[in-house]
C-alpha positions, 0 to 999 in steps of 0.5 A, a space after each residue: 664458343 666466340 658467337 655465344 661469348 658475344 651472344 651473351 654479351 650482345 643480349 646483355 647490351 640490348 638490355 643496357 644491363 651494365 652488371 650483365 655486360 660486367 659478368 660477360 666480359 670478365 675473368 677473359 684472356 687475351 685470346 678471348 679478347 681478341 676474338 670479341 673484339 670485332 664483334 664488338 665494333 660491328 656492334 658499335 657501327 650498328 648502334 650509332 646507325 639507330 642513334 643516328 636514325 633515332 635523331 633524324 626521326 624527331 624531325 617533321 612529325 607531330 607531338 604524339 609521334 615525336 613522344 613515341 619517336 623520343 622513347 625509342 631513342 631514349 632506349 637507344 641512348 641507354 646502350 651507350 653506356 654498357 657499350 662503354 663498360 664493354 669496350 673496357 673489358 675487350 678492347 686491348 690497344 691504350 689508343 683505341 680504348 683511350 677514344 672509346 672510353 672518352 667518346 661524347 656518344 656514350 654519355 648522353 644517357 642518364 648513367 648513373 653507375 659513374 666510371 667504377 665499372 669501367 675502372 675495376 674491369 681495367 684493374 683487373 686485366 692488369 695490363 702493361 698498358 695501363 700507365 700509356 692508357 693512363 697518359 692518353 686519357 688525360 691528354 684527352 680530357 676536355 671540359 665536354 668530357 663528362 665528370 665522372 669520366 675526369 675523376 676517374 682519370 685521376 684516380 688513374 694518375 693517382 694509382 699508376 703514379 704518371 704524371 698529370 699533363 699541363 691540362 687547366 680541365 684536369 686541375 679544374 677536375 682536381 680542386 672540385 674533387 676536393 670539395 667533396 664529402 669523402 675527401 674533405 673529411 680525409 683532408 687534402 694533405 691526404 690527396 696523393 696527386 697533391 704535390 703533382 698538381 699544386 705546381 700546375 696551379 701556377 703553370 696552367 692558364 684559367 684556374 685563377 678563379 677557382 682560388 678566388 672564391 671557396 675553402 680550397 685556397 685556405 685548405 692549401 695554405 694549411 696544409 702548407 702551414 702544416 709542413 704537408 705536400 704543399 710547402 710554404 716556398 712552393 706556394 709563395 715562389 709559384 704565386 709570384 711567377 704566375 703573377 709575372 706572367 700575366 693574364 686576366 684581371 679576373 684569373 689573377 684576383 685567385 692568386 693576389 687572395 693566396 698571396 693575402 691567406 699566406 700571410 708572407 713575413 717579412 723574411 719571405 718577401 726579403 728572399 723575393 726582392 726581385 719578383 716583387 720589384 718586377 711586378 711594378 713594371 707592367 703587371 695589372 694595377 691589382 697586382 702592382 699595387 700588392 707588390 707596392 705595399 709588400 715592398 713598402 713593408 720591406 722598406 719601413 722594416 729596413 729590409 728595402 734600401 733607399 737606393 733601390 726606392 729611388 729606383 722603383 719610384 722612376 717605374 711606378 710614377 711612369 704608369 698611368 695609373 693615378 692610385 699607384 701614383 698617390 700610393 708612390 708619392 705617400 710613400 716618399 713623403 714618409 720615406 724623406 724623413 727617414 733617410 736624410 742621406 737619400 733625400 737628394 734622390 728620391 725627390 728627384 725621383 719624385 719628380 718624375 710624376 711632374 710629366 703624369 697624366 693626371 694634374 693631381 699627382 703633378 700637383 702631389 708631387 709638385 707639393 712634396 718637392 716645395 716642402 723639402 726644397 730646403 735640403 736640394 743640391 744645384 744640380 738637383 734643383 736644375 734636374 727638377 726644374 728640367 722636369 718641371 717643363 711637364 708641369 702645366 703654368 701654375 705649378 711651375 710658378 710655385 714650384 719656381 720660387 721654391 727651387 730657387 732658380 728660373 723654371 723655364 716655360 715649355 717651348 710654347 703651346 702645341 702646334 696646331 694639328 696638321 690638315 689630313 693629307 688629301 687623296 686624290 682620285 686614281 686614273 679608271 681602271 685600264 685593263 682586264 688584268 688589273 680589274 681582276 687583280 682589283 676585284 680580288 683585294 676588294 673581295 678579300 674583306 669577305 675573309 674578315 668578318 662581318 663584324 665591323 672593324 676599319 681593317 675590314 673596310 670596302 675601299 669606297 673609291 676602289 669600289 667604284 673603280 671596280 663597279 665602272 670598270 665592271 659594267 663597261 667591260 661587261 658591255 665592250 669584251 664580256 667573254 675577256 672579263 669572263 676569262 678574266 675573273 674567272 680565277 678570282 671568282 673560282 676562289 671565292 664560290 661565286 658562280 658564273 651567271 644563272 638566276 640562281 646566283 642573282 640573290 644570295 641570302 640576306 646574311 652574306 656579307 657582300 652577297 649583292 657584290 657577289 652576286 653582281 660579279 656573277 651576273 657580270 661573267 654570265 649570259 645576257 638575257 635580253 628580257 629584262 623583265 626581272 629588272 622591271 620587277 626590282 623597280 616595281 612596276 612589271 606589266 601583268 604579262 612579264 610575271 612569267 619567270 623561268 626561275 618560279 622562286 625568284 618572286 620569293 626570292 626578291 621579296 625576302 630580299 627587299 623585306 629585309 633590305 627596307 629594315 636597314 638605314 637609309 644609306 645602307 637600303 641605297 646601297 644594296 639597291 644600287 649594286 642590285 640594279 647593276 646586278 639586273 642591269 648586267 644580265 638583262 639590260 647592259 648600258 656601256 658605262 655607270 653616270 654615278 661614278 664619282 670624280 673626286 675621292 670624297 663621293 663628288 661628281 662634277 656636273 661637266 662629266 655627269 653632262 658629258 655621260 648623259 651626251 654620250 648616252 643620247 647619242 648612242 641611244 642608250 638610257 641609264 639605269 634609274 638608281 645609277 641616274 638618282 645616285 649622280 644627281 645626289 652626288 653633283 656639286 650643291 650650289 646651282 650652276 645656270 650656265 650648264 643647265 641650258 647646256 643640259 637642256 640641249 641633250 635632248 633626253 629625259 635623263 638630260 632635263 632632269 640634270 637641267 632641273 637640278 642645274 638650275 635650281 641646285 641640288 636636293 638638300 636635307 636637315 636633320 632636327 632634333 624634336 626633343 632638343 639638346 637633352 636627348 639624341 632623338 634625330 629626325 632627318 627631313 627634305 627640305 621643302 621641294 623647289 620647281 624641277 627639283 623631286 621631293 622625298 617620295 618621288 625620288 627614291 633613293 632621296 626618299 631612303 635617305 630622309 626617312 625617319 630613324 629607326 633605332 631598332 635596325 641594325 646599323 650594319 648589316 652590310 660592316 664592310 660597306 660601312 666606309 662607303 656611307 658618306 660618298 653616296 651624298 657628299 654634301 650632307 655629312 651631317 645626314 650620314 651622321 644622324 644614321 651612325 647616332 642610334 647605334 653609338 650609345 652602345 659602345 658606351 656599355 661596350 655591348 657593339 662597336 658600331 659606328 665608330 669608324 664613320 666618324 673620322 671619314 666624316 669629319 675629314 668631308 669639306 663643310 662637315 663640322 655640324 651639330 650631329 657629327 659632333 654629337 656623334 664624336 661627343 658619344 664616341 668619345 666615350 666609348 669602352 674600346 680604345 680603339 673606338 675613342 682613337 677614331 673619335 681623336 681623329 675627328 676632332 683633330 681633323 675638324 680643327 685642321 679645317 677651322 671647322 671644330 665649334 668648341 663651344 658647340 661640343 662643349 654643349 653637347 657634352 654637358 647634355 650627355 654626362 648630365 644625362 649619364 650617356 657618357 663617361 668623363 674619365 673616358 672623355 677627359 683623356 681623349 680630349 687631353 690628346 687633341 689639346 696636346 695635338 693642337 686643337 686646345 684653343 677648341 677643346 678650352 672651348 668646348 670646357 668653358 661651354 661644359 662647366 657651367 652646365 655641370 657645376 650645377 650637379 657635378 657628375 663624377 670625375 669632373 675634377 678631371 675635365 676642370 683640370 684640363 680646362 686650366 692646362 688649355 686655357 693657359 696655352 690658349 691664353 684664356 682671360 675670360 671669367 666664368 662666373 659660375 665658376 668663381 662662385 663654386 670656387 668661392 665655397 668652403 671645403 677642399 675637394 678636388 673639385 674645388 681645389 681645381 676650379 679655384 686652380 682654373 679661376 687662378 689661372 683665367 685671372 693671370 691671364 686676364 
């Protein structure tokens, strides 16, 4: 009787009959049940067999097939669903019907019957389960899990009464069923989940939104206006704490309109104080700026004491935000008159705006105190003159007369900024042990990401540490650098030797590194003919390859390669060839690796490598050779080149060469001049004994014209490592970070940013382009990012090396062009002024202003307001002409208010 039970009801599912698979299954008992239950699963591992197999076949097969092949699979997909409608009925365990009522493959068909099925089979078996059944559902519901699925979850935990779990998908489900037809009609103080659900509204994360936009927000406050399930307190005690708790702008903005429909009387908000008053600490300027305004209310109302407004006044004008400021500051000004006995303290509360960030508070502030002065105690009068030591010079000086006593001045202007601490060169690596352990932190920036950030960093010196090391153990004990790494390289997938493992793909992030670790820890092959082929000039007979994918191989490797920038293209060529090298052509040491931290290689030692090389009859590997030559001291040196000459290999004259006539040079230009950040980098012209782009290769990549389609990091990890490879040419390094940072103004990358700082700490940087590239910087959207352009300023001005006049050039070129944003730069340029760098940032001001009078772009108030605090520490006296005449024109702007304030300013000076 069992076999023909699911005979009936196998038919039925392979006709994906769904009134068929109802009829089979019901009016069942538990024995019957039972005994279909097996059955049933069989059937379900079978039908995912054909499913499975029906995908696999789409693959590989022409149009005509693929159709044929796409019809089968759609009358597979077809199943699932009765398969589901099945399960409810036979299945009997609330764990298991929970999986196979909620599983993703029975949803893929078009199934149009919804979840009624499936609901009314549950109804009828009447189980004791049905409540458990109903919890594990909701627990399972996701935003994959299909809406008709949700909604009858809901139907579920409306009919067994179980309580909805903290789930933003089941509130999500909620409020959309309510949008429709039948339940709008009904109205949603009809809705048995109400008073379940309405708490969650303000107890589960990502739901905000749905009250921003749409007619539920005003359907729930009528029903709570209506004395439904959704009281008035529930809906204005859960917006507050929601709104104490934080989250996204976007989430917060639903509860901020709720808050507006409930249109809270001034009893309401008297009962919450508190909650409001909290909300001015740290909530987001949105939110805080409606608790502001409710508590204002409160106070004009009489329902908000004084005292407690001196107290709210201290929190708010410590935030940055200027709006909240100005709203703040309104408020005292009406405040005052209102409460003569309290007028004492809050202008002394008032004063706390005296050390805000934005001068126009300061100045508001500093005008509200100066029209009350009359009515200041001494002890007062000493408190805001000890707070008026914020205050920048001119506004002291009016505030001074007004209080009757002596504003004292600051302590002076800032001290300049420190030089950045100077690194040092660490000994070479000493023993196995310690290569391994080295080995291990350097490949640990693997685990990071390839999205660039400064914590995910290759260390440059410790990359080279590792490289030198590498090499001439590889050279002296290879099978104890194999014992050594072998661990470290088990735990990261990194295969000993095999060509195989010489190239990995492209989009592994430091596949090169890798695949140089396995070259390092296999066997030596002594035909080096691979190697020959990576420079590019194998013979006709050497093509032969044991490995018949390895041509491939290298050749979608160099395409890719060739695409990236130049310092990256060096690079990915340098750990290449010692990647070869290590395999076929061992030598017993790199000449590249650098003495000093910054990437330099003093001539003596690379003289004393190529002495050694000679004597023991080895020659260096060419790239390693170019990138030494790069990296020698610019400036010649005579006196070693004769000593260059006696070594007696090709290798030595060509040091000779570049000893005697200094090193390779190159200058970026710019074709379209300071309006655009078009760069072009170029060699300069060759000199005799010197190779010209073109005859040297890395030299060659390095002075190719940008490409600003390329990714700029490819490899992030080995971002660091750019401005060791030529150390004496930072600014040709920044010219290949400049294409990418217009991007982070949109905040759509953020790449380059890290190389500023690096740059800027590099002896004889400062140039053109670098400031360029800090100028961008300075503006990107991320914090983060502005922070290391901070950085590089500072560093520059520790050095004498910040031209303030230059960037101030610069800057001008870009906001007039809308590349940057001022309310970004102006803060970053406060920082370094208050860091010490302000004689170069009142610079880099009076080099700007002129420019952008002529067409002033927005927030340049701001920038002009900066430039009177510096030049007051500076002690600038110089007049700028364009900026007396734009002062001398009628109106009263901001913008004007500040450059009459900075003419005042540079003529007390003078």
């Amino acid at each position: 009787m069992t076999d023909d039970a699911f005979g009936l009801l196998e038919k039925a599912l392979e006709a994906a009959d769904h009134a068929a698979v109802r009829a089979a299954v019901s009016g069942l008992g538990d024995r019957e049940r039972r005994a279909l239950v097996k059955p049933l699963r069989a059937y379900r591992r079978r039908w995912q067999q054909e499913r499975d197999e029906a995908d696999q076949w789409l693959w590989g097969r022409g149009a005509r097939e693929r159709r044929a092949a796409q019809g089968r699979r759609q009358l597979v997909y077809d199943r699932g669903p009765a398969l589901r409608l099945a399960g409810a009925g036979v299945l009997r365990g609330p764990e298991e019907l929970a999986r196979w009522l909620t599983d993703w493959r029975f949803f893929q068909g078009p199934y149009r019957e919804g979840f009624t099925g499936e609901l009314e089979l549950l109804r009828e078996r009447d189980a004791p389960w049905l409540r458990e059944l109903t919890e594990r559902l909701a627990a399972r519901v996701d935003d994959a899990t299909r809406p008709d699925c949700r909604l009858a979850v809901l139907d579920l935990l409306a009919e067994t009464g179980v309580t909805p779990p903290p789930r933003a998908e089941l509130v999500r489900s909620w409020v959309h069923r309510s949008h429709n037809r039948d339940f709008a009609a009904a109205g949603l103080g009809k809705d048995p989940l109400l008073k379940a659900m309405v708490p969650l509204l303000f107890s589960v994360d990502e739901v905000g939104e749905l009250l921003e936009n749409g007619p539920f927000a005003q359907r729930l406050v009528a029903v709570a206006s209506d004395g439904g399930g959704a009281p008035r307190a529930v809906l204005l005690d859960g917006v507050l704490r929601r709104l104490l708790r934080g989250g996204r702008a976007g989430d917060l903005r639903g509860y901020l309109r709720l808050y507006a429909l409930l249109e809270v009387t001034t009893a309401e908000a008297t009962e919450r104080v508190r909650e409001l008053t909290l909300l001015l600490s740290d909530a987001p300027s949105a939110v805080a700026a409606q608790a502001q305004a409710e508590l204002r209310r409160l106070e004009e109302a009489e329902r908000f004491t004084a005292g407690e407004l001196c107290e709210v006044t201290e929190v708010v004008l410590f935030r940055p935000e200027r709006r909240l400021a100005d709203a703040q500051l309104s408020w005292l000004a009406k405040a005052v008159p209102r409460h003569p006995e309290y007028a004492v303290a809050l202008l002394t509360a008032a004063g706390a705006a005296f050390a805000h960030s934005s001068t126009q508070v300061a100045q508001r502030a500093t005008r509200l105190v100066v029209r009350h002065a009359g009515v200041l105690t001494p002890a007062a009068a000493e408190d805001l003159s000890v707070r008026a030591e914020s205050l920048p010079a001119d506004l002291r000086t009016v505030l001074g007369p007004a209080l009757g006593i002596e504003v004292s001045a600051p302590d002076g202007a800032p001290p300049p900024p420190p030089a950045p601490p100077a690194r040092t060169s660490r000994a070479p690596i000493g023993s196995l042990a310690e290569l391994a352990e080295e080995t291990a932190q350097l490949l640990s920036v693997m685990t990071d990401g390839v999205q660039f950030s400064r914590r995910a960093e290759v260390d440059p010196p410790a990359l080279e540490r590792v490289l030198a090391a590498v090499v001439s153990a590889a050279y002296d004990d290879r099978p104890g650098l194999i014992a050594a790494l072998t661990p470290v390289l088990d735990r990261q997938g990194i295969g000993r030797g095999g060509c195989e493992t010489f190239l990995r793909p492209f989009s592994h992030p430091l596949g090169e590194l890798c695949d140089l670790l396995g070259a390092a820890t296999g066997p030596v092959r002594r035909r080096d003919s691979r190697l020959r082929r990576f420079y590019g000039h194998a013979a006709a007979d050497e093509t032969w390859d044991p490995d018949p994918c390895f041509g491939t191989r290298l050749g979608q490797w160099r395409t890719n390669a060739d695409r990236a920038p130049g310092p990256l293209r060096v690079l990915l060529h340098r750990l290449r060839e010692i990647t070869f090298g290590l395999a076929h052509a061992p030598v017993p040491m790199l000449v590249a690796t650098p003495t000093e931290p910054d990437g330099t290689l003093a001539a003596v030692e690379l003289m004393v490598r190529l002495e050694r090389a000679a004597r023991e009859g080895w020659t260096p590997w060419e790239y390693d050779l170019q990138l030494a030559l790069l990296r020698l001291p610019p400036d010649p040196e005579p006196q070693l080149a004769q000593r260059a000459n006696g070594i007696g290999s090709t290798a030595g004259d060509r040091l000779a060469d570049w000893l005697s006539f200094g090193a390779a040079r190159a200058t970026v230009q710019r074709p379209r001049g300071l309006p655009a950040i078009a760069l072009r980098p170029e060699a300069l012209p060759a000199r005799p004994g010197v190779p010209a782009a073109g005859n040297d290769a890395l030299l060659s990549w390095l002075t190719t014209p940008l490409d600003v389609r390329c990714h700029l990091y490819p490899r992030a990890q080995l971002a660091s490592c750019w401005p060791a490879l030529w150390p004496a040419q930072p600014e040709l390094m920044a010219a290949f970070v400049v294409p990418a940072l217009p991007q982070l103004v949109d905040n759509s990358s953020n790449e380059g940013s890290g190389m500023i700082a690096t740059l800027a700490e590099t002896p004889g940087s400062g140039g053109p382009v670098l400031l360029l590239a800090t100028t961008l910087t300075l503006s990107a959207a991320r914090a983060e990012d502005r922070a290391v352009a901070v950085d590089a300023l500072l560093a520059l001005a520790a050095g004498r090396r910040l031209d303030g006049a230059t960037l101030g050039a610069e800057l001008a070129a870009r906001a007039r062009q809308g590349e940057v944003k001022l309310s970004r730069v102006v803060p970053d340029l406060r920082e370094a002024a208050g860091s010490g760098a302000y004689r170069e940032i009142w610079a880099a001001v009076a080099a700007a202003v002129p420019t952008l009078l002529a067409d002033p772009p927005h927030r340049l108030a701001d920038l002009v307001a900066l430039g009177a605090e510096c030049a007051a520490w500076a002690g600038a006296g110089e007049e700028i002409p364009a900026l007396t005449e734009y002062a001398a024109r009628p109106g009263s702007t901001r913008l004007l208010t500040e450059t009459r304030r900075l003419r005042d300013v540079l003529a007390r000076e003078s």
